[in-house]
C-alpha positions in Angstrom: 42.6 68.1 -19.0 40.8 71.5 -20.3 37.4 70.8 -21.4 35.5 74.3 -21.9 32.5 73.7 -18.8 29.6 74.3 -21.6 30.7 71.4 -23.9 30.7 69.1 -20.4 27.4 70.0 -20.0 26.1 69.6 -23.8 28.0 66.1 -25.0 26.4 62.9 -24.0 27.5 59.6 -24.4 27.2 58.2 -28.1 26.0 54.5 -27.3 23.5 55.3 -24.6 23.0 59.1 -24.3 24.4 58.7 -20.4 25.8 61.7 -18.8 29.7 61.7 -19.0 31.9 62.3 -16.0 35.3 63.9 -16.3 38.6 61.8 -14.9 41.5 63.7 -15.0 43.8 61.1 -14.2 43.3 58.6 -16.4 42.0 61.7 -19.4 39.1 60.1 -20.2 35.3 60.5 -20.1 33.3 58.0 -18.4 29.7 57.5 -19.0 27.2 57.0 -15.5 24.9 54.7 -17.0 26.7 51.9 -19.2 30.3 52.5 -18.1 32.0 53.2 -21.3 34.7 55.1 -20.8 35.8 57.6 -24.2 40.1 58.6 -24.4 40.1 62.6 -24.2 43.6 63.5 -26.7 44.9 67.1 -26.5 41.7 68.4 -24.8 39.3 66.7 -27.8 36.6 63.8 -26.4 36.7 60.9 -28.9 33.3 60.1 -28.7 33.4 57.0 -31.3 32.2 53.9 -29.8 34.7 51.9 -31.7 37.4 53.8 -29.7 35.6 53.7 -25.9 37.0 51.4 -23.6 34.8 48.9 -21.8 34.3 48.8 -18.1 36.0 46.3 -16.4 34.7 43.4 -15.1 35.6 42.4 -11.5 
């Protein structure tokens, strides 16, 4: 994934304002706080709630 550092810094995520940590393997942005996780396609976050995936439950 090649998200520019400045944008990391600025987005936040949409449902809870959480800070949003970068997983390269799975290309996806995962929130700290409520553990939505947001799909990252050809180096652009989708930041829609209706397209995050929830955490899983164990």
């Amino acid at each position: 994934m090649n998200l520019d550092p400045a944008l990391l810094e600025i987005i936040v995520c949409p449902a809870c304002h959480g800070a949003l940590a970068v997983d390269d393997a799975a290309q996806e942005l995962a929130c700290t706080s409520c553990g939505l996780t947001y799909p990252v396609r050809d180096d652009i976050p989708v930041l829609l709630v209706d397209e995050a995936r929830k955490p899983d439950r164990a």
